[in-house]
N, C-alpha and C positions, 0 to 999 in steps of 0.2 A: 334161241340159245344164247344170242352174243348180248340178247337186251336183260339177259336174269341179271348178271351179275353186275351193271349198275341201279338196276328195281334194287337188288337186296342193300347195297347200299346206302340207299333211298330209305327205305325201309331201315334200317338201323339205325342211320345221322339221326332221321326227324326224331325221334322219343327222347333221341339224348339231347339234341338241341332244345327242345320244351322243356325239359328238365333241366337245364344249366338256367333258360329264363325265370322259370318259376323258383328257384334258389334264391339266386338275383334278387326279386322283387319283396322273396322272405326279408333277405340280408338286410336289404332297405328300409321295409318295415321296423322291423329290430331297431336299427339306425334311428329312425327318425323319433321311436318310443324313446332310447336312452336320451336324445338331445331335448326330448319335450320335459324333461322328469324337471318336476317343480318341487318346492317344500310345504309336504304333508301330503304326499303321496305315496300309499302301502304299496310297497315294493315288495316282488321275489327274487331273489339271488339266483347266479345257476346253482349254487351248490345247495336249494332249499331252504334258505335264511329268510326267515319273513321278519319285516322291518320298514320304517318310517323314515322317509326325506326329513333329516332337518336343516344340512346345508351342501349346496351345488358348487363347485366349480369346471373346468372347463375338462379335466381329465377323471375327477374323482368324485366322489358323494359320500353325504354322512349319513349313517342309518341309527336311528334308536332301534335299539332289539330288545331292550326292556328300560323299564324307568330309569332316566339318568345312567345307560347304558350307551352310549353311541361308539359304533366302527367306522372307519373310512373303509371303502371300497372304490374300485376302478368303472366308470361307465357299463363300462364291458361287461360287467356281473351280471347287470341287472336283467332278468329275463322276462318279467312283464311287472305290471303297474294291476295291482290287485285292487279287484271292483267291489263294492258292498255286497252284493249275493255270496259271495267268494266267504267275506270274512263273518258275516250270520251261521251260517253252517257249520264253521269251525267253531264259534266260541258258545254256542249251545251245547254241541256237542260233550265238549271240555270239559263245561260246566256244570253238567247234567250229571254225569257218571262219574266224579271224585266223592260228590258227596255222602252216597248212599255207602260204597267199598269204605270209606274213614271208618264212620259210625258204627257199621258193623263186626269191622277190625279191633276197632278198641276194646269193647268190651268183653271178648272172646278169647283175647291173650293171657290174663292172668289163668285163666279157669282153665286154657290149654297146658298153662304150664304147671297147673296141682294137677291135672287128671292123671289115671293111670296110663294111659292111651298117649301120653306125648311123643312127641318125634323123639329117637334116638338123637344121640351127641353125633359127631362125624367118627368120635372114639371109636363108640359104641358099634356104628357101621362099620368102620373097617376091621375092625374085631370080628363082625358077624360072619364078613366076606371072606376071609382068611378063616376063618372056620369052618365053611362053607366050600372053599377049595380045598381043604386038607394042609396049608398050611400052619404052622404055630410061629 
């Protein structure tokens, strides 16, 4: 009975001690990506910003986020260094499905807007709803 309650102890420190190291060794990680970031390397922000190293110094970094677009950001942003596989999947994607929804769109709008079948105005809806509830 007198040896449970340093077992339990025991039992509670260790997981939280392996857990504070493995943190540790994240943090450091992290660390050592933000001090390695070169120029021309696809960066991610923490806040989701995808963007290009164009110039380093010792606190801050400059990201193109589109042509002739560049932000400064703080080291600290940045949350990994985006790999080729990363950025194919994205820009396929992107690429693929604006084209066919344009096309389609275009030529559907005039014809939506002579048919008898077109969407009501927002007038027209709240007129409907208020008639609808028994208001006038």
């Amino acid at each position: 009975m007198e040896l449970l309650f340093p077992l339990l102890l025991v039992a509670l420190l260790v997981p939280m001690f392996l857990g504070v190291r493995r943190q540790k060794r994240e943090a450091q990680k992290v660390t050592e990506m933000q001090e390695a970031l070169k120029i021309g390397d696809r960066v991610t922000t923490t806040s989701g910003l995808y963007g290009t190293v164009v110039d380093v110094d010792d606190t801050s970094v400059d990201l193109e986020i589109a042509e002739d677009v560049v932000t400064t950001w703080l080291r600290a942003a940045i949350r990994d260094v985006r790999t080729d596989d990363t950025d194919s999947t994205d820009t396929t994607d992107s690429d693929d499905a604006p084209a066919p929804a344009e096309s389609a769109a275009t030529p559907e709008t005039p014809a939506a807007s002579s048919s008898a079948e077109a969407k009501p105005t927002v007038e027209e809806s709240v007129e409907d709803t208020a008639t609808r509830l028994g208001k006038d």
